[in-house]
C-alpha positions, 0 to 999 in steps of 0.5 A: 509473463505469467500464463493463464494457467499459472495464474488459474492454478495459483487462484485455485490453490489459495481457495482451496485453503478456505477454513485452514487456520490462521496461525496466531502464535509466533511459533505457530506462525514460524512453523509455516512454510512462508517463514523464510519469505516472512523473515529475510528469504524473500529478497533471496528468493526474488533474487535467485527468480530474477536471474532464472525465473524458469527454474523457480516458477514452482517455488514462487508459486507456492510462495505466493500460496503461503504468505496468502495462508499466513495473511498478515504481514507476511502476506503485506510483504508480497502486496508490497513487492508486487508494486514496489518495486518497477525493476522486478520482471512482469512474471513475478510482479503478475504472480505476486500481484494475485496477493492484492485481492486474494487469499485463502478465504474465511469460511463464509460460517464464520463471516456469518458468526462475526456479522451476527456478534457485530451488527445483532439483529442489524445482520439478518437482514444483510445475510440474506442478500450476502453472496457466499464466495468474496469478490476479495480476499485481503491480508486484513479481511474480505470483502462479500457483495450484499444489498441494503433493503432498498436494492442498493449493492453495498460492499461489507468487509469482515476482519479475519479472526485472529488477524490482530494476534496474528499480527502482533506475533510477527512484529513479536519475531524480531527478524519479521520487523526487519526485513519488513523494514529492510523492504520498504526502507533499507538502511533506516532506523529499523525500531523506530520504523518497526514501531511505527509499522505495528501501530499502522497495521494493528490499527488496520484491524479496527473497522470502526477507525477505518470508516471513520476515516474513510467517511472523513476522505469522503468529505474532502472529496465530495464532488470531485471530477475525477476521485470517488470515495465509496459512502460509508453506512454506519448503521452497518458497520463495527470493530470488525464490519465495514459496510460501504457503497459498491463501485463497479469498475476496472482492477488495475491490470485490466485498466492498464490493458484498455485505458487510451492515454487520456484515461491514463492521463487522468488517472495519473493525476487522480493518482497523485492528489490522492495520495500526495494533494491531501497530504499537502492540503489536509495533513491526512494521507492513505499510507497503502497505494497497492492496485488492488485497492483502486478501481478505474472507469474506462474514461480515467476516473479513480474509486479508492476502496481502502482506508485503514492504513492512514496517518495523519500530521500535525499543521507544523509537520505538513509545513516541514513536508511541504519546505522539504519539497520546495527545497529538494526541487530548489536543490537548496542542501541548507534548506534541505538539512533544515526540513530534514532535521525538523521532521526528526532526522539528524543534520548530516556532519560529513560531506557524504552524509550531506551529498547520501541525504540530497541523492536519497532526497532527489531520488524519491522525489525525482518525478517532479524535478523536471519541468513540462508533461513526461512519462515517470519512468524506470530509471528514475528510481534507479538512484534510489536503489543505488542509495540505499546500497549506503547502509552506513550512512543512511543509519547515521542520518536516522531517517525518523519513522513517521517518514515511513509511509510518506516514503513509502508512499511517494516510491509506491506511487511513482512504481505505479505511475511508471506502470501507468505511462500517464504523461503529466507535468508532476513538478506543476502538481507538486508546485501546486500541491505544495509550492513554488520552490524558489532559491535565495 
């Protein structure tokens, strides 16, 4: 595991870096020390780190110190590494994972600049309750703790400037897109799911749509036992502010480090109706399950702080979602090919592509296969990865890119809750999220 003075030394060298400048252009943003990890060097670095992490502590950490320089995608990757992933060793998930909440920060002038152009006179009276130092430094933006005039701690987000150019320049360098690809999905379809990656983290850069958005999960969660979504305050908000209300509680390391088993428990299945439920009942999913968007109560309760990263689907398209379950768990391949190739891929022609597709489909679901309360565990997505080694006939199958996220979500989430230890019965929640499966 990664020592306290590791992670204090890591923490100080990315707020050293407060006022260096972000990199807009592609050849700016190439010329930065992370453009091996923000191309294809990650993989190979975590490679060689996973075989004698000792010798490569030092070439991590300053690893972990350029993608939070670069922010953007490149810092996106890291996030996405941290937790992806349940086979990377404790030491590089722990350094990795300091990507969810910090990077080098934008100068608290500029914060100031950005509020008075977004909020006009609206900002005065915040900045005067605003603290300096964010509480969390993102690949988007940072988060500064404030008060509204009747006392109330509210939370404000400010875009990084120059975020957006930033991003479209790296999705402008090809072999960004790709390894971006190349982590999430191997073997996919790479433009069509580099597209459908650059719409999602461009619109990620609107606050206005992200509170939107964030007011909408509000709605639908409204009283609920076991979930909060933080009010939203319009009023203060724009494109490039977020005012929300402010939640104390536990980051995900320390909840892992405290939580009894009921609270893991409750958690858990907080957890999955977040991010599976409304998909299933409302069409709407938050497509960015990483730790560091997520605060956990000693008793379980779960607050979700970030909604940028959202997709939604149409009425037909959760049906196909919701048949593809039922038919993966009902191990039904006509059924399976069926919901398949409506959501856009393409119906497999071979005995290899039809048994690659069911191992592909079952490993991702694999959780909710078996029946009663169990621990997700690690070997669980060992199947996975051994698909995913069948590049040829994963191309073949064209996995659509509007499938990016939910898979992505679905492998995220699973990493999460093995982590967790959380005992659930997961093929009830998924019967009950999205039905019965059943053969013919």
């Amino acid at each position: 595991m990664a020592t306290d003075p590791e992670l204090t030394r890591l923490l100080t060298a990315l707020s050293e870096g407060e006022g260096t400048p972000l990199p807009t252009s592609a050849l700016g943003r190439m010329r930065r020390t992370a453009t091996a990890a923000a191309r294809a060097g990650t993989s190979h670095l975590l490679g060689r780190l996973r075989g004698r992490p000792e010798a490569d502590a030092e070439a991590l950490r300053r690893l972990v110190v350029s993608l939070g320089q670069l922010k953007g995608v490149a810092m996106k990757m890291g996030q996405i590494l941290s937790y992806i992933d349940a086979s990377t060793p404790p030491e590089l998930r722990q350094l990795l994972a300091v990507l969810q909440q910090s990077s080098q920060p934008t100068p608290f002038a500029v914060v100031e600049q950005v509020l008075r152009e977004e909020l006009g006179p609206r900002a005065s009276r915040l900045l005067q309750t605003l603290e300096r130092r964010p509480v969390s430094t993102a690949s988007i933006g940072q988060v500064h703790r404030g008060r509204l005039e009747d006392g109330r701690p509210v939370a404000v987000k400010v875009l990084h400037p120059g975020i957006a150019e930033a991003i479209r320049s790296d999705f402008r360098t090809a072999q960004t897109g790709k390894a971006l690809v190349k982590l999430i999905a191997p073997g996919s379809n790479a433009a069509d799911l580099v597209d459908e990656a650059e719409r999602m983290f461009l619109e990620e850069c609107d606050y206005a749509l992200e509170a939107r958005r964030q007011q909408r999960f509000g709605t639908l969660y409204a009283g609920h036992p076991d979930l909060t979504v933080p009010a939203v305050f319009p009023q203060l908000s724009a494109a490039r502010v977020l005012t929300t209300a402010w939640r104390e509680g536990m980051g995900w390391e320390q909840f892992l480090a405290t939580a009894a088993p009921p609270a893991r428990n409750r958690a858990g299945r907080a957890l999955y109706t977040f991010y599976v439920g409304t998909l299933y009942r409302h069409g709407l999913f938050n497509g960015d399950p990483h730790p560091g968007n997520l605060l956990f109560d000693s008793d379980g309760h779960l607050t979700v702080l970030d909604f940028g990263c959202v997709r939604e689907f149409p009425p037909d398209e959760v049906e196909q979602l919701r048949a593809l379950s039922r038919a993966v768990r009902a191990d039904d391949s006509g059924r399976v090919e069926e919901a398949f190739t409506r959501l856009g891929g393409r119906r497999p022609t071979t005995s290899t592509q039809r048994e690659t597709l069911r191992r592909l489909l079952r490993g991702f679901f694999g959780p909710v296969l078996s029946p009663g309360v169990r621990r997700i565990l690690l070997q669980d997505f060992l199947q996975v990865g051994e698909v995913l080694r069948g590049k040829r006939e994963l191309l073949q199958l064209r996995i659509p890119g509007k499938l990016l996220f939910p898979f992505r979500i679905r492998f995220g989430l699973h990493a999460l809750l093995a982590r967790l230890g959380a005992e659930v019965d997961w093929g009830a929640l998924e019967e009950e999220f999205a039905g019965r499966a059943s053969t013919r």
